[in-house]
C-alpha positions, 0 to 999 in steps of 0.5 A, a space after each residue: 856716356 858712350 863707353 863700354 868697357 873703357 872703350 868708346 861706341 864710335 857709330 854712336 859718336 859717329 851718328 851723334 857728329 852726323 846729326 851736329 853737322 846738320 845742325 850746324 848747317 841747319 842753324 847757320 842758315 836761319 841765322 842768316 835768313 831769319 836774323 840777319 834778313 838775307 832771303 833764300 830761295 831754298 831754305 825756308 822753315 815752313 817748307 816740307 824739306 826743311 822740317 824733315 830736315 830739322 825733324 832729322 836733327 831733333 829726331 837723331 839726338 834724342 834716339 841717342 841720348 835715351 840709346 847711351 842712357 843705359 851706358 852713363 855710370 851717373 845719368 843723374 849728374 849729366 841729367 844735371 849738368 844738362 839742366 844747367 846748361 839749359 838755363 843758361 841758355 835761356 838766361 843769355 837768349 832772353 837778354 842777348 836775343 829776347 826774340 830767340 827766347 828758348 823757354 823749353 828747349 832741345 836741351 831741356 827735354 833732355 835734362 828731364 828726359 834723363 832725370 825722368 828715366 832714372 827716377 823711372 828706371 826700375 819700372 821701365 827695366 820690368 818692360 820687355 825691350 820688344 814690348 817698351 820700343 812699340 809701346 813707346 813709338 805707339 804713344 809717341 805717334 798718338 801724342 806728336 801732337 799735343 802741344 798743338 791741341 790734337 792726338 796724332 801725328 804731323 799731319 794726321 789729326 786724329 781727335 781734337 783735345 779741349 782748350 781747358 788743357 791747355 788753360 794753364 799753360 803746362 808748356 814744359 809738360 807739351 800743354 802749353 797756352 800758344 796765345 801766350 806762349 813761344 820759343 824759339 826752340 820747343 820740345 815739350 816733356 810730351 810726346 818727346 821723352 817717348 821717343 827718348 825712351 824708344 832709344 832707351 829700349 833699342 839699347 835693351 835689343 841692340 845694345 850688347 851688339 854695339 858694344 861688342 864693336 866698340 874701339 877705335 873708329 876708322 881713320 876717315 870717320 875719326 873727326 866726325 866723331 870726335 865732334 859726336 863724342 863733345 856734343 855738349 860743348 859743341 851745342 852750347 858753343 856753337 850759336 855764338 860761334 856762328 852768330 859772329 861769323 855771320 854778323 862779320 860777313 853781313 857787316 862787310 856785305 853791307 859795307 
């Protein structure tokens, strides 16, 4: 998705390979504390470092994913292709690690986000790009969060929301009923897809100018972005992967 004239957009595989780094670490690490109970002095979920942490990562592949919307010659089929991943993933965590359930995850707001856009697409094209960025973070700090019966952002609560809202449980849609419902990864269609579209409007400013330095990355940046330029692959591979590393040195800890 991060071609340009036949010519790939290194800095975006570039910072795409950053942020998979760093969710590689990051899912390593609760693998090893939270599944396999090996506790941790410094990593802890519930922690303020630990979540800017994961918000990073989180935070880093949406921008791009609405950044290198504009570029996809058929943004429906990977929005396809994303959806199917997506399930997969749900139908192996829910039978390999029902405790780990993702019902609404990274990869599903993706998938809508990517379908929602092009459906929207002539619309969100009418809105000048200054406009539909400060528009789009404006609604995404309003609504950061919603999924938790509130308007606001992080910490600041700006107004409380009726529990009706929440009765039905729209967890897809960001209202989700939270005495019956969790997963262990969750990024509701709201107030995630307006940071997709903060991405999506930055290509519309910043756009033109990334393309014009498309081409071949320098030589010390050429992994990282041959990791950023398979993000796919690497984000359905990567679980299993490092899920049986650990479960190899775990069993030779324990003897």
């Amino acid at each position: 998705m991060e071609k340009q004239g036949g010519r790939r957009i290194w800095q975006v595989d570039a910072l795409r390979g950053l942020a998979l780094l760093n969710m590689l670490v990051y899912h390593g690490m609760y693998d090893w504390v939270y599944v396999f109970g090996h506790g941790n002095s410094w990593y802890d979920i519930g922690a303020p470092g630990c979540h800017v942490w994961q918000q990073y990562i989180c935070w880093s592949f949406i921008l791009l994913s609405g950044f290198s919307f504009s570029m996809a010659r058929k943004p429906w089929k990977n929005g396809l292709i994303v959806a199917g991943c997506a399930l997969v993933l749900t139908a192996v965590t829910a039978v390999a690690m029902p405790s780990e359930l993702i019902l609404f995850g990274v990869l599903h707001l993706n998938a809508c986000a990517v379908l929602l856009t092009w459906l929207l697409r002539p619309l969100l094209g009418r809105v000048p790009a200054w406009a539909g960025l400060a528009g789009s973070a404006a609604l995404f700090f309003v609504t950061n969060q919603l999924p938790y019966g509130f308007l606001g952002f992080e910490g600041l609560h700006l107004a409380a929301l009726p529990q009706s809202l929440y009765s039905a449980n729209l967890f897809w849609l960001g209202l989700p009923d939270l005495t019956r419902f969790s997963s262990a990864d969750y990024f509701p269609i709201l107030p995630w897809v307006f940071l997709f579209w903060c991405g999506f409007y930055a290509w519309k400013l910043l756009g033109k100018r990334a393309a014009a330095h498309a081409g071949q990355s320098p030589a010390a940046l050429r992994p990282l972005c041959a990791v950023g330029s398979r993000t796919l692959l690497v984000y359905m591979l990567h679980q299993p992967v490092i899920f049986g590393a650990l479960w190899v040195v775990d069993a030779a800890m324990r003897g």
